[in-house]
C-alpha positions in Angstrom: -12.5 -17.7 -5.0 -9.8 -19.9 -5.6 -7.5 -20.5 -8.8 -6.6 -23.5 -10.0 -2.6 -24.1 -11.2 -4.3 -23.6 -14.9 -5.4 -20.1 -14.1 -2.3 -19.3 -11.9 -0.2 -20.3 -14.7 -2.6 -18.1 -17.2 -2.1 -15.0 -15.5 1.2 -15.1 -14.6 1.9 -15.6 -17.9 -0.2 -12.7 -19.0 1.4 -10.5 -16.2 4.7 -11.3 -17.6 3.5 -10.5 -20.9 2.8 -7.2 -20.0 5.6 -6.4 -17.8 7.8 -5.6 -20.9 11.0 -4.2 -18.4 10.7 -6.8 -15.7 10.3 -4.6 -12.7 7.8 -7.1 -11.7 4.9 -4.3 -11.7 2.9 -3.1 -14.8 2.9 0.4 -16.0 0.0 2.2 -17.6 1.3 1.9 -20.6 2.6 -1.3 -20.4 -1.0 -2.5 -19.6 -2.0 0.1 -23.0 0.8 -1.2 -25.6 0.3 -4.7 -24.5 -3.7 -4.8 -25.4 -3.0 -2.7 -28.4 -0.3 -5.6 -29.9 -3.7 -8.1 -28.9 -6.1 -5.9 -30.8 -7.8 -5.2 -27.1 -9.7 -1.7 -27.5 -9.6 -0.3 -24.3 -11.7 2.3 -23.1 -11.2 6.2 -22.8 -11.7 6.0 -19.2 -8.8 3.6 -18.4 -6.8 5.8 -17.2 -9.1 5.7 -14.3 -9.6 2.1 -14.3 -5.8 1.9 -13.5 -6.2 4.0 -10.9 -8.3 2.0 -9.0 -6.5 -1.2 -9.7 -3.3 0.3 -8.2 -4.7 0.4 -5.1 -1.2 1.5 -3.3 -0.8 4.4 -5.0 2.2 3.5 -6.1 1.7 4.7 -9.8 1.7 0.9 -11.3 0.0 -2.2 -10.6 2.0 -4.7 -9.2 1.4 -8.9 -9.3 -1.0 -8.6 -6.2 -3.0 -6.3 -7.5 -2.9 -7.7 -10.6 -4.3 -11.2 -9.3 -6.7 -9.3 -6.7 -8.0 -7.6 -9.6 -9.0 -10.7 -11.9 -9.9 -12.7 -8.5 -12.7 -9.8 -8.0 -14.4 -9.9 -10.8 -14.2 -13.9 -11.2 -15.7 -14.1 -7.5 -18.6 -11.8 -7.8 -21.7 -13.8 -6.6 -24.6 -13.7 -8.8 -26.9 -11.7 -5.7 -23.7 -9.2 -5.5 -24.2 -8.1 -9.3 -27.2 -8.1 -8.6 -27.5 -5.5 -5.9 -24.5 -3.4 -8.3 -26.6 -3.3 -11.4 -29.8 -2.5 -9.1 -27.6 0.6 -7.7 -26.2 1.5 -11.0 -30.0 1.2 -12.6 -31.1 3.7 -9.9 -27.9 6.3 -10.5 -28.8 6.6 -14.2 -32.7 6.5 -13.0 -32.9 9.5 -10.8 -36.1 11.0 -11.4 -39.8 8.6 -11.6 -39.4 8.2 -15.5 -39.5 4.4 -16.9 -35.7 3.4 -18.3 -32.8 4.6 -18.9 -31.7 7.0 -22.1 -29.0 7.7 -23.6 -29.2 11.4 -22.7 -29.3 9.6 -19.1 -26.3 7.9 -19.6 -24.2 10.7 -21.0 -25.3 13.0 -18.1 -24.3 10.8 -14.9 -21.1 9.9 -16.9 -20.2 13.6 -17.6 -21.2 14.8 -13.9 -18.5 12.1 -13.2 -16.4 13.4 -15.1 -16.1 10.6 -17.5 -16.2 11.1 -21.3 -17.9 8.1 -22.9 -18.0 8.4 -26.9 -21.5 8.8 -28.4 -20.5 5.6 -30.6 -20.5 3.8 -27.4 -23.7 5.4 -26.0 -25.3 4.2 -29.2 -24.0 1.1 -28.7 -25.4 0.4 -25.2 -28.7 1.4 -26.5 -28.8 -0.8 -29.2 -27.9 -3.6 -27.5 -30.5 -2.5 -23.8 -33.4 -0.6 -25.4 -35.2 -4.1 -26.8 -38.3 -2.4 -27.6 -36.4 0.6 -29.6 -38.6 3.1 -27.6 -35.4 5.2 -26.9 -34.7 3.8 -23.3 -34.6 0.8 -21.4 -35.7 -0.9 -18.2 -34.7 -4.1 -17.1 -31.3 -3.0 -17.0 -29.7 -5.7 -14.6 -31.6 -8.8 -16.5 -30.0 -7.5 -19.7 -26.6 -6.6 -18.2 -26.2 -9.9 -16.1 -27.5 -12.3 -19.2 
């Protein structure tokens, strides 16, 4: 995927945004105090999403991995979601039962050792279990439209 000058200039600007002391790399909470001042709710997993955007290890994200970071998610091919959601469908589908429930969702998310709010569990199956029978099943269809 390429950017246009538009979206160059876009996050650049954003980036600089962020970087409140100029080091030309974004802090954790940088990144935290910055989408608090834009109302962004982030989740209580970021910490871990961080992580993996900081892909030296350095302990912040720098412009690179700032732009690598958007570029990914921009640049996912319709077939490679795809194959993603079909993978995550069958993480949280481990045994020969039809959908997905919440108590699914919790438990793969614990054993990861991820807390997810039950707000947010409820949430998810609001907006997946279409038929309100306590689980859901086209889980990629849903997630992709």
């Amino acid at each position: 995927m390429r950017l246009n000058e538009e979206e160059k200039e876009g996050l650049t600007t954003a980036f600089n945004e962020l970087d409140k002391d100029q080091s030309r790399t974004l802090t954790i909470d940088e990144i935290k105090e910055g989408c608090a001042k834009q109302c962004v709710a982030l989740p209580e997993y970021f910490d871990a999403i961080f992580r993996s955007l900081d892909t030296d290890k350095s302990g912040h994200v720098d412009y690179i991995e700032f732009i690598a970071a958007t570029m990914n998610v921009g640049a996912m091919t319709t077939a490679r979601r795809q194959v993603l959601m079909q993978a995550a469908f069958r993480l949280f589908k481990a045994d020969d039962s039809e959908g997905i429930t919440a108590e699914k969702i919790e438990s793969v998310l614990t054993s990861a050792k991820m807390k997810i709010p039950e707000e947010d569990v409820k949430q998810i199956m609001e907006r997946f279990d279409t038929d309100k029978d306590g689980s859901f099943k086209l889980f990629g269809a849903q997630v992709l439209a």
